[in-house]
N, C-alpha and C positions, 0 to 999 in steps of 0.2 A: 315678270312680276318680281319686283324687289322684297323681299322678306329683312327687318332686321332683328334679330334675338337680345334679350334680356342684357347681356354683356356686350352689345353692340359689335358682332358681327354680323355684316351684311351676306344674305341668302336670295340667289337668284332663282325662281321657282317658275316652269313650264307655265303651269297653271293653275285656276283654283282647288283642282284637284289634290293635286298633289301639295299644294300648301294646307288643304283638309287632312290630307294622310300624313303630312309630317305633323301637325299638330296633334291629333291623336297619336303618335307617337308609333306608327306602325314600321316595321323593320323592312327596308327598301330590298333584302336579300328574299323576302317572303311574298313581294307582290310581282307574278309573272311578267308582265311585261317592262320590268324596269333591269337597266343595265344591271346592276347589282346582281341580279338571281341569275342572268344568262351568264355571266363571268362563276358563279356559282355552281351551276349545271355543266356550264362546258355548252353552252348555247352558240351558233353563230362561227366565226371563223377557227378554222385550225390552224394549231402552228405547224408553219412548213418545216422548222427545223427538230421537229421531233421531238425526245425528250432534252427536258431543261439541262444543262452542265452544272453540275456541283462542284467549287472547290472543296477539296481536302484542306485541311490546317492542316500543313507542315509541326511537325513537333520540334520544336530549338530546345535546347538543352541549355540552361542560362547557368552562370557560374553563380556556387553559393556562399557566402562571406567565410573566406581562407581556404576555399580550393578553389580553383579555375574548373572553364569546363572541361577542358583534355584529361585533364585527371581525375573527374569523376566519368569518363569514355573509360578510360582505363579500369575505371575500378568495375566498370558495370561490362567490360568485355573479361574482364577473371574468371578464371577455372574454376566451380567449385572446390575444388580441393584445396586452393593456394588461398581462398577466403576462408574457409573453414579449419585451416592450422594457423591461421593470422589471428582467428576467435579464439582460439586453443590456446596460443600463447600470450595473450592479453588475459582471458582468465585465469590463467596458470600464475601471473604474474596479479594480479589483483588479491589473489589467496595466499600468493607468499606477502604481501605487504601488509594485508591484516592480519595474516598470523607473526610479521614482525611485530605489529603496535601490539596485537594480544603479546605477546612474550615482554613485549618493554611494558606494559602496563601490570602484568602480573610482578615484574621486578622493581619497580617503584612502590606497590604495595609492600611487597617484600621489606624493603627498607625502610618505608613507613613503619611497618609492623615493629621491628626491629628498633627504629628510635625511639618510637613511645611505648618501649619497654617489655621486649619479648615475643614469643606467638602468642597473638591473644585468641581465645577463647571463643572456639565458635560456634555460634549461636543459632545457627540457622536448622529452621525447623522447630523449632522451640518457640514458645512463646513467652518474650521475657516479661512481662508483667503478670504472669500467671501467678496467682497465691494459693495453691493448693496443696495438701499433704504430702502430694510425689514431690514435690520440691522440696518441705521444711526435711521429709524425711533424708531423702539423698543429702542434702543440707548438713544435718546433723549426723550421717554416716562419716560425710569429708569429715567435719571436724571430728569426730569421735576416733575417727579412724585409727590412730597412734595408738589408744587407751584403750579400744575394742579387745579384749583376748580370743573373741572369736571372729578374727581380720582373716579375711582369706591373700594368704600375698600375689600380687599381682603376676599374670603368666599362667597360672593355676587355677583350672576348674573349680569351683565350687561342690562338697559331693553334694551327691543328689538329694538329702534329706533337708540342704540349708535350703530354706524360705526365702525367697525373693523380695525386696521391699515393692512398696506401691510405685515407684519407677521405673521399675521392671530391672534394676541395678542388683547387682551380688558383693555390694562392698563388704557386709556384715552377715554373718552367721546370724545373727541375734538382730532386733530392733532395735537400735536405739531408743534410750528410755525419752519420753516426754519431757518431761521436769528437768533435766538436764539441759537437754539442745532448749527450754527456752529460757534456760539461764545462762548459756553463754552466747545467745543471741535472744535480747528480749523486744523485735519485730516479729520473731515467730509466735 
Protein backbone atom coordinates (compact mmCIF):
# COMPACT_ATOMS: atom_id res chain seq x y z
CA UNK A 1 0.00 0.00 0.00
CA UNK A 2 1.36 3.31 -1.18
CA UNK A 3 0.99 6.13 1.49
CA UNK A 4 1.99 9.75 0.19
CA UNK A 5 2.52 12.66 3.06
CA UNK A 6 1.55 16.22 3.23
CA UNK A 7 5.13 17.23 1.55
CA UNK A 8 4.93 14.67 -0.89
CA UNK A 9 6.98 11.84 0.04
CA UNK A 10 6.04 8.59 -0.93
CA UNK A 11 5.48 5.78 2.10
CA UNK A 12 5.22 2.19 1.19
CA UNK A 13 3.05 0.56 4.18
CA UNK A 14 2.62 -3.38 4.83
CA UNK A 15 -0.89 -2.79 5.62
CA UNK A 16 -3.93 -1.11 6.79
CA UNK A 17 -2.62 -1.54 9.95
CA UNK A 18 0.11 -0.23 10.19
CA UNK A 19 -0.87 2.79 8.05
CA UNK A 20 -3.66 3.19 11.22
CA UNK A 21 -0.57 3.11 13.60
CA UNK A 22 1.55 5.59 11.60
CA UNK A 23 -1.21 7.98 11.47
CA UNK A 24 -1.92 8.02 14.96
CA UNK A 25 1.44 8.71 15.28
CA UNK A 26 2.64 5.72 17.47
CA UNK A 27 6.47 5.18 17.75
CA UNK A 28 7.48 2.06 15.72
CA UNK A 29 10.37 1.39 18.67
CA UNK A 30 7.36 0.84 21.10
CA UNK A 31 5.15 -1.77 19.10
CA UNK A 32 6.73 -5.45 19.63
CA UNK A 33 6.67 -6.98 16.75
CA UNK A 34 8.10 -4.22 14.44
CA UNK A 35 11.76 -4.27 13.26
CA UNK A 36 12.45 -1.08 15.22
CA UNK A 37 11.96 -2.38 18.88
CA UNK A 38 13.81 -5.88 18.18
CA UNK A 39 16.94 -3.72 16.77
CA UNK A 40 16.02 -1.89 20.27
CA UNK A 41 16.04 -4.89 22.44
CA UNK A 42 18.80 -6.81 20.76
CA UNK A 43 15.90 -9.18 19.43
CA UNK A 44 16.78 -11.73 16.70
CA UNK A 45 20.45 -12.21 15.29
CA UNK A 46 23.85 -11.83 17.04
CA UNK A 47 26.65 -10.29 15.92
CA UNK A 48 29.35 -12.93 15.25
CA UNK A 49 32.07 -10.41 15.43
CA UNK A 50 31.56 -9.44 18.86
CA UNK A 51 32.02 -6.18 20.17
CA UNK A 52 31.79 -3.08 17.67
CA UNK A 53 35.61 -1.46 16.97
CA UNK A 54 35.78 2.11 17.79
CA UNK A 55 38.12 4.49 16.20
CA UNK A 56 40.31 6.74 18.42
CA UNK A 57 40.84 10.34 16.90
CA UNK A 58 44.21 10.70 16.66
CA UNK A 59 45.18 14.25 18.08
CA UNK A 60 47.31 16.42 15.37
CA UNK A 61 48.77 19.19 16.80
CA UNK A 62 48.09 22.00 13.93
CA UNK A 63 50.48 24.93 13.71
CA UNK A 64 49.24 28.36 15.19
CA UNK A 65 49.87 31.73 13.13
CA UNK A 66 53.79 32.44 13.83
CA UNK A 67 54.88 29.30 15.21
CA UNK A 68 54.98 26.00 13.45
CA UNK A 69 54.05 22.87 14.89
CA UNK A 70 57.65 21.47 15.91
CA UNK A 71 58.10 24.25 18.01
CA UNK A 72 55.12 24.24 19.94
CA UNK A 73 56.39 19.94 20.40
CA UNK A 74 59.15 21.76 21.83
CA UNK A 75 57.68 23.98 23.85
CA UNK A 76 55.29 21.42 25.29
CA UNK A 77 58.05 18.75 25.79
CA UNK A 78 60.18 21.56 28.38
CA UNK A 79 61.39 21.13 31.68
CA UNK A 80 59.35 22.84 34.11
CA UNK A 81 62.20 24.51 35.29
CA UNK A 82 63.52 25.96 31.96
CA UNK A 83 59.68 27.35 31.35
CA UNK A 84 59.48 28.70 34.70
CA UNK A 85 62.94 30.95 34.47
CA UNK A 86 61.75 31.99 30.85
CA UNK A 87 58.45 33.40 32.96
CA UNK A 88 60.88 34.92 35.49
CA UNK A 89 62.79 36.71 33.07
CA UNK A 90 60.02 38.04 31.00
CA UNK A 91 58.43 39.50 34.12
CA UNK A 92 61.58 40.72 35.54
CA UNK A 93 61.91 42.45 32.26
CA UNK A 94 58.23 43.87 32.02
CA UNK A 95 58.92 45.56 35.69
CA UNK A 96 62.10 47.02 34.66
CA UNK A 97 60.32 48.73 31.62
CA UNK A 98 57.60 50.17 33.51
CA UNK A 99 59.68 51.26 36.11
CA UNK A 100 61.68 52.95 33.06
CA UNK A 101 58.52 54.88 31.73
CA UNK A 102 57.52 55.49 35.61
CA UNK A 103 60.99 57.28 36.09
CA UNK A 104 60.77 59.13 32.49
CA UNK A 105 57.30 60.14 33.30
CA UNK A 106 58.12 61.49 36.80
CA UNK A 107 61.13 63.43 34.88
CA UNK A 108 58.96 65.10 32.26
CA UNK A 109 56.83 66.20 35.20
CA UNK A 110 59.84 67.48 36.73
CA UNK A 111 60.53 69.74 33.88
CA UNK A 112 57.08 70.57 33.45
CA UNK A 113 57.08 71.81 36.89
CA UNK A 114 60.14 73.59 36.44
CA UNK A 115 59.15 75.61 33.26
CA UNK A 116 55.94 76.99 34.47
CA UNK A 117 57.65 78.22 37.10
CA UNK A 118 59.06 76.37 40.19
CA UNK A 119 57.77 73.35 42.41
CA UNK A 120 54.39 74.14 42.58
CA UNK A 121 52.34 73.49 45.42
CA UNK A 122 50.80 70.41 46.41
CA UNK A 123 47.62 70.14 46.75
CA UNK A 124 46.65 66.80 47.10
CA UNK A 125 44.45 65.84 49.95
CA UNK A 126 43.04 69.21 50.41
CA UNK A 127 40.17 70.41 48.96
CA UNK A 128 40.66 73.44 46.89
CA UNK A 129 37.54 75.07 46.68
CA UNK A 130 37.08 74.80 50.38
CA UNK A 131 35.99 78.27 52.00
CA UNK A 132 36.26 77.83 55.50
CA UNK A 133 38.05 79.51 58.38
CA UNK A 134 41.02 76.86 58.60
CA UNK A 135 41.81 78.31 55.33
CA UNK A 136 41.22 82.33 55.65
CA UNK A 137 43.09 81.66 58.98
CA UNK A 138 46.38 79.76 57.76
CA UNK A 139 45.70 82.48 54.75
CA UNK A 140 46.16 85.34 56.93
CA UNK A 141 49.04 83.63 59.12
CA UNK A 142 51.13 83.36 55.53
CA UNK A 143 50.56 86.78 55.01
CA UNK A 144 50.81 88.13 58.39
CA UNK A 145 53.82 86.11 58.95
CA UNK A 146 56.75 88.80 58.44
CA UNK A 147 54.57 91.47 60.84
CA UNK A 148 53.58 88.55 63.44
CA UNK A 149 56.01 89.34 66.68
CA UNK A 150 54.80 86.19 67.84
CA UNK A 151 56.41 84.14 64.54
CA UNK A 152 57.75 81.09 65.62
CA UNK A 153 60.96 80.54 63.04
CA UNK A 154 60.82 77.76 61.10
CA UNK A 155 62.84 74.34 62.35
CA UNK A 156 61.60 75.14 66.00
CA UNK A 157 58.85 73.68 68.00
CA UNK A 158 56.31 75.87 69.11
CA UNK A 159 56.34 75.93 73.26
CA UNK A 160 53.68 74.31 74.48
CA UNK A 161 51.42 77.02 75.66
CA UNK A 162 51.17 78.49 71.82
CA UNK A 163 47.42 77.79 70.49
CA UNK A 164 47.14 75.99 67.44
CA UNK A 165 45.09 77.72 64.71
CA UNK A 166 41.89 75.98 63.30
CA UNK A 167 44.29 74.15 60.65
CA UNK A 168 45.83 72.40 62.98
CA UNK A 169 49.23 74.83 61.70
CA UNK A 170 51.72 76.73 64.31
CA UNK A 171 52.72 79.44 62.10
CA UNK A 172 51.50 82.04 64.85
CA UNK A 173 51.69 82.34 68.62
CA UNK A 174 48.79 84.72 68.42
CA UNK A 175 45.58 84.61 65.81
CA UNK A 176 45.71 86.74 63.39
CA UNK A 177 43.32 89.52 63.81
CA UNK A 178 40.16 89.56 61.46
CA UNK A 179 39.91 92.93 60.14
CA UNK A 180 43.29 92.83 58.97
CA UNK A 181 43.56 89.59 56.82
CA UNK A 182 40.31 90.80 55.32
CA UNK A 183 41.81 93.99 54.45
CA UNK A 184 44.58 92.82 52.73
CA UNK A 185 42.62 90.10 50.98
CA UNK A 186 38.91 91.31 50.57
CA UNK A 187 37.56 87.67 49.15
CA UNK A 188 37.99 86.58 52.72
Amino acid sequence: MKFVKRDGTPLMLINRKSKSLMQQRKKPAKLTWTLRWRIMNKKGKVDEGGKKRTRRAVKVQRAIVGTSADDIKKLRNQKPEIRSAQRDAALREVKERAKAAKAEKAKQKMAQQAKAGGAAKSTKGFNKNARSGAKRWACAAQLLEDQCPGRVPPGREPPPAAPALSCGLYSCRRSPPRVLASRINPAL
